[in-house]
Residue frames as a rotation matrix with the C-alpha (Angstrom) as fourth column:
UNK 1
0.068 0.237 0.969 1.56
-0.977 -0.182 0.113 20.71
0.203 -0.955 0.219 -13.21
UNK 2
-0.747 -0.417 -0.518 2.63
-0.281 0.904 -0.322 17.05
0.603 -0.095 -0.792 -11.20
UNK 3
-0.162 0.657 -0.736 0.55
0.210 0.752 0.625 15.01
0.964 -0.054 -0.260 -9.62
UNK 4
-0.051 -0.558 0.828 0.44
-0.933 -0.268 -0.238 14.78
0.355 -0.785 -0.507 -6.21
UNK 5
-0.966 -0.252 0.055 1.93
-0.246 0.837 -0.489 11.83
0.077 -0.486 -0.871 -4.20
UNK 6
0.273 0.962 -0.014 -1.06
-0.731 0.217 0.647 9.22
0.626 -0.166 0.762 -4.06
UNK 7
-0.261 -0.717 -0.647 1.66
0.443 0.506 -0.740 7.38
0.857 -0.480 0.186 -1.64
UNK 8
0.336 0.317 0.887 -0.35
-0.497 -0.740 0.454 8.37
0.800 -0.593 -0.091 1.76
UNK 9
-0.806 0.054 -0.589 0.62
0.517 0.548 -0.657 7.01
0.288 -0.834 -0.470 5.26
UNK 10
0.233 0.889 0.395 -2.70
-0.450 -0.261 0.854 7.03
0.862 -0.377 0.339 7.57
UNK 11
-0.650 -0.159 0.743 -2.95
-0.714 -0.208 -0.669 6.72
0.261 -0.965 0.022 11.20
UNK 12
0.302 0.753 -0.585 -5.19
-0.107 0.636 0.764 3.58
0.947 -0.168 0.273 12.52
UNK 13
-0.500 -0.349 0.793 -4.91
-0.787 -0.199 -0.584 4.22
0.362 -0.916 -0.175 16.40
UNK 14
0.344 0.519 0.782 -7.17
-0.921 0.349 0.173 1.68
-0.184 -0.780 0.598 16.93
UNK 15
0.722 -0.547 -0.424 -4.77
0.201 0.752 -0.628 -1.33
0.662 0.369 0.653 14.95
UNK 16
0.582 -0.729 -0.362 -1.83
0.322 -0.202 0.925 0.28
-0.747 -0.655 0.118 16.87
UNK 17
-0.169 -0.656 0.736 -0.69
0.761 0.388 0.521 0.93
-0.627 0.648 0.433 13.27
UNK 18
-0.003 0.282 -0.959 0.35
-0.591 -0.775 -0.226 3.32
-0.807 0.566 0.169 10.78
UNK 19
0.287 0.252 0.924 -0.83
0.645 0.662 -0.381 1.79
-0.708 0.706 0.027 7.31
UNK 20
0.006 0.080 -0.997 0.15
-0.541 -0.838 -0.070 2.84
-0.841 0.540 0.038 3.76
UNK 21
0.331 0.499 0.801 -1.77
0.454 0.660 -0.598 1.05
-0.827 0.562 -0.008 0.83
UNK 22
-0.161 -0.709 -0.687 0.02
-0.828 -0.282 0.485 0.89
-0.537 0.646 -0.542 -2.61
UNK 23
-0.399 0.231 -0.888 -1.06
-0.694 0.557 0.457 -1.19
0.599 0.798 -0.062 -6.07
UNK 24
0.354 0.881 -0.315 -3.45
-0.386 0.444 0.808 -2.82
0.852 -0.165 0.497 -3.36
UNK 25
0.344 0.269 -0.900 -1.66
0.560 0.710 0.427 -3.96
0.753 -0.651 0.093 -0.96
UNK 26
0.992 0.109 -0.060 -1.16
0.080 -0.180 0.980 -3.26
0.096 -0.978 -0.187 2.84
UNK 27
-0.108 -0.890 -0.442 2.35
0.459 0.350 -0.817 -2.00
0.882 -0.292 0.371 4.37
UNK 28
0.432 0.665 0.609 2.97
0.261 -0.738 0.622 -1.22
0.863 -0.110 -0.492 7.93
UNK 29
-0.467 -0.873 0.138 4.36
-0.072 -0.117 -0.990 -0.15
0.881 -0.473 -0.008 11.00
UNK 30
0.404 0.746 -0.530 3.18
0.489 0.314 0.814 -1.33
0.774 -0.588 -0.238 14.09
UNK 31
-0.543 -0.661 0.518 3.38
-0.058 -0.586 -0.808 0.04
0.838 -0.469 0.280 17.59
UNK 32
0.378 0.575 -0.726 2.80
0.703 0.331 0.629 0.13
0.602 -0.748 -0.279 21.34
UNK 33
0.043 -0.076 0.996 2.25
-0.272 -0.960 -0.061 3.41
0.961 -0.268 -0.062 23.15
UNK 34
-0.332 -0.252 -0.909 3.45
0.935 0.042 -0.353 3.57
0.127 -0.967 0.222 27.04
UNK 35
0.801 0.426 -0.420 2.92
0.587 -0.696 0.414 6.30
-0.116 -0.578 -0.807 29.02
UNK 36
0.688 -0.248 -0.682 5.16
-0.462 -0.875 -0.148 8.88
-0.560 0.417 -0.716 27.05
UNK 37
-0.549 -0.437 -0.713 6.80
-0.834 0.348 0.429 7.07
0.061 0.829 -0.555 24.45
UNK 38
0.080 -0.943 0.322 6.57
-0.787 0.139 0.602 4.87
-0.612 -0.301 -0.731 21.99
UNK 39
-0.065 -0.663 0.745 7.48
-0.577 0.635 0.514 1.79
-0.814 -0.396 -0.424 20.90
UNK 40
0.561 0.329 -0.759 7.61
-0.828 0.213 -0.519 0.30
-0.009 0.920 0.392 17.15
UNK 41
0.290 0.130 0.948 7.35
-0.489 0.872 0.030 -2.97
-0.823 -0.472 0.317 17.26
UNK 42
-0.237 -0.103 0.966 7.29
0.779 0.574 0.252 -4.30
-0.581 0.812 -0.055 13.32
UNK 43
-0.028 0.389 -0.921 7.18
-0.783 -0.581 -0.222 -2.59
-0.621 0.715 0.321 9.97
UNK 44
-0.046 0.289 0.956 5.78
0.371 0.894 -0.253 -4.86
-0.928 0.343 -0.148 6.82
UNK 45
-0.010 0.315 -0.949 6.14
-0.816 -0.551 -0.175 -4.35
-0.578 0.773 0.263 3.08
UNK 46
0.838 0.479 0.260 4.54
-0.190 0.705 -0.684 -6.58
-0.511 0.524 0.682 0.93
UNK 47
-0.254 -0.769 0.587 7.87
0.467 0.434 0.770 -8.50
-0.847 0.469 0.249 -1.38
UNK 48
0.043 0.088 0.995 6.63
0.924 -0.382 -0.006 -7.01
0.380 0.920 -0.098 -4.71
UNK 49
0.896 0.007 0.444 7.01
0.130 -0.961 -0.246 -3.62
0.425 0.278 -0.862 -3.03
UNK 50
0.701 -0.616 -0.359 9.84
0.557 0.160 0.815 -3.92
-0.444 -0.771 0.456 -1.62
UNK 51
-0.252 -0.818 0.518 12.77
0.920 -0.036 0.391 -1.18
-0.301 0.575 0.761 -2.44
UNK 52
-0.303 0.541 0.784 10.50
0.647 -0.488 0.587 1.81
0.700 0.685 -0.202 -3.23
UNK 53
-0.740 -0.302 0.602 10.94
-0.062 -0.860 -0.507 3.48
0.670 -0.412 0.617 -0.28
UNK 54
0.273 0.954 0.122 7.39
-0.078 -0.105 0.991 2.47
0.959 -0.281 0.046 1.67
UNK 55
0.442 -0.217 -0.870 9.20
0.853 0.401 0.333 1.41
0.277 -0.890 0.363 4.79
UNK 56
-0.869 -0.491 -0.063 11.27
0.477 -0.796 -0.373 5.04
0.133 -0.354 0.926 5.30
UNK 57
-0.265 0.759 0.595 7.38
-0.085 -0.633 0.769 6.51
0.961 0.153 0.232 4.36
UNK 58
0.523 0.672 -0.525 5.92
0.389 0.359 0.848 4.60
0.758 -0.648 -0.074 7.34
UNK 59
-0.157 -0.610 -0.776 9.18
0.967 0.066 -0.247 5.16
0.202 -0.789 0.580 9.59
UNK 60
-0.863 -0.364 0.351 9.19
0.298 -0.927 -0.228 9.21
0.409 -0.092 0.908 8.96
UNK 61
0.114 0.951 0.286 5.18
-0.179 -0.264 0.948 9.11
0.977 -0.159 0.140 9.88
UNK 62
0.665 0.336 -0.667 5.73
0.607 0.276 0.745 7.71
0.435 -0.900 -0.020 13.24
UNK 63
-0.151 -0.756 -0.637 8.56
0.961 0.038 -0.273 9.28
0.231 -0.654 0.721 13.89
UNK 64
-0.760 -0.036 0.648 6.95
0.229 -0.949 0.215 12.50
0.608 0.312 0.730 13.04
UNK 65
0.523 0.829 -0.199 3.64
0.216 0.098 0.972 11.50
0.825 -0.551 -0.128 15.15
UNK 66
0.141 -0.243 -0.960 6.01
0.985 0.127 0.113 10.41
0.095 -0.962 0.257 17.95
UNK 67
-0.871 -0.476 0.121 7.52
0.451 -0.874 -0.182 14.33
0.193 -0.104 0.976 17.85
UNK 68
-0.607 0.705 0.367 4.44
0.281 -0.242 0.929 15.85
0.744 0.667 -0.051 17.21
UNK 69
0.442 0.896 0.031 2.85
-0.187 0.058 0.981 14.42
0.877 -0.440 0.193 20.15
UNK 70
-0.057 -0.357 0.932 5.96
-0.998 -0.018 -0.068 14.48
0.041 -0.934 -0.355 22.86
UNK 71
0.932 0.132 0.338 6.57
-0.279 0.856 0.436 11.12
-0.231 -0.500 0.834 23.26
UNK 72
0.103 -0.939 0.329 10.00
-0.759 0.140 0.636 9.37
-0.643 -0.315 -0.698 23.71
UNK 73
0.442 0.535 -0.721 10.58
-0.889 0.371 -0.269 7.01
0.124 0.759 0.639 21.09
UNK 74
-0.280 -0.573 0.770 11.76
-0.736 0.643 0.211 2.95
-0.617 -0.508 -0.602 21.31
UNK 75
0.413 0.630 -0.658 11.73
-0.894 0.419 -0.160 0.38
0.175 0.654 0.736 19.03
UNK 76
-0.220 -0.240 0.945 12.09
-0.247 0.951 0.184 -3.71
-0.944 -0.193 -0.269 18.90
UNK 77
0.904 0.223 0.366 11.74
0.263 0.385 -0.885 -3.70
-0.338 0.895 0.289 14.76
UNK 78
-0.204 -0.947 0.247 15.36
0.525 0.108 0.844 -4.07
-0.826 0.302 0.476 12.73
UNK 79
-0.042 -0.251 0.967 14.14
0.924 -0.379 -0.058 -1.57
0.381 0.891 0.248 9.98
UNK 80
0.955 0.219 0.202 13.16
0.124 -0.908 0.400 1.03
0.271 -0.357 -0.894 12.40
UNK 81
0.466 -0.848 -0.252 16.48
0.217 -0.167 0.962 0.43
-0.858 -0.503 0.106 14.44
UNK 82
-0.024 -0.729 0.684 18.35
0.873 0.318 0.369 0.96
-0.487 0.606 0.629 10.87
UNK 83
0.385 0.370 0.845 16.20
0.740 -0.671 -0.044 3.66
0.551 0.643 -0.532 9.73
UNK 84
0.982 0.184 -0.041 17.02
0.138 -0.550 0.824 5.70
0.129 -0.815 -0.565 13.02
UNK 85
-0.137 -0.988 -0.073 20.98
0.434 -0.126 0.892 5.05
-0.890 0.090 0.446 12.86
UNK 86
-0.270 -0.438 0.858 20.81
0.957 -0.024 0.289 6.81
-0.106 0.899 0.425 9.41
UNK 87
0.070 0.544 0.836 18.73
0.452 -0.765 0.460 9.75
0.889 0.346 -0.299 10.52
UNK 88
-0.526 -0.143 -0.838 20.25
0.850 -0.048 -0.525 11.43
0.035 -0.989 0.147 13.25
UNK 89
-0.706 0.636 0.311 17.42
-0.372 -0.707 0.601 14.18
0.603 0.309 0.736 12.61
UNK 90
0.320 0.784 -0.532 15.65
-0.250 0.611 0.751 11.57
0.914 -0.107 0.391 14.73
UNK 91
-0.382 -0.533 -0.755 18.05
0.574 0.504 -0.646 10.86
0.724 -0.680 0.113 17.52
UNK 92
-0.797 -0.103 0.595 16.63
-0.384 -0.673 -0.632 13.49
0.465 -0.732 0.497 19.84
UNK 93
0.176 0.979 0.099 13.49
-0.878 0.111 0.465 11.28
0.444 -0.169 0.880 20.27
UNK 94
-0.012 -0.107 -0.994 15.32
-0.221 0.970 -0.102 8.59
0.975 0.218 -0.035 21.65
């Protein structure tokens, strides 16, 4: 029997931020909600974690929130805008 993933993303509505803690340290994706959509602003992975996938974790949480909860989605961060041209599984939320 495998583990399960101890790789969680959490929700902090009141940061504006989804958060997802790994060998201690902090990565995240910020955001700013409009009146139906939106709007990811910055995603952050610590340099030592870089590569390891934490930034697609954080991207598929919001984008899944953003679905979830109807909202239209927009972003001003250069990994989201990259992550979103590779996943067109995502494009209806634009």
């Amino acid at each position: 029997m495998s583990n399960p993933d101890p790789l969680i993303v959490t929700h902090n509505p009141e940061a504006r931020r989804f958060e997802l803690e790994a060998e201690g340290a902090l990565s995240v994706l910020a955001y700013l909600l409009e009146p139906g959509r939106i709007v990811f602003t910055h995603t952050e992975v610590p340099p030592a974690l870089e590569g390891r996938g934490l930034g697609s974790r954080l991207a598929r949480a919001g984008l899944d929130y953003a679905r979830a909860n109807s909202l239209r989605v927009a972003s001003t961060c250069s990994f989201m805008d990259h992550y979103l041209r590779k996943h067109p599984e995502y494009q209806d939320l634009l």
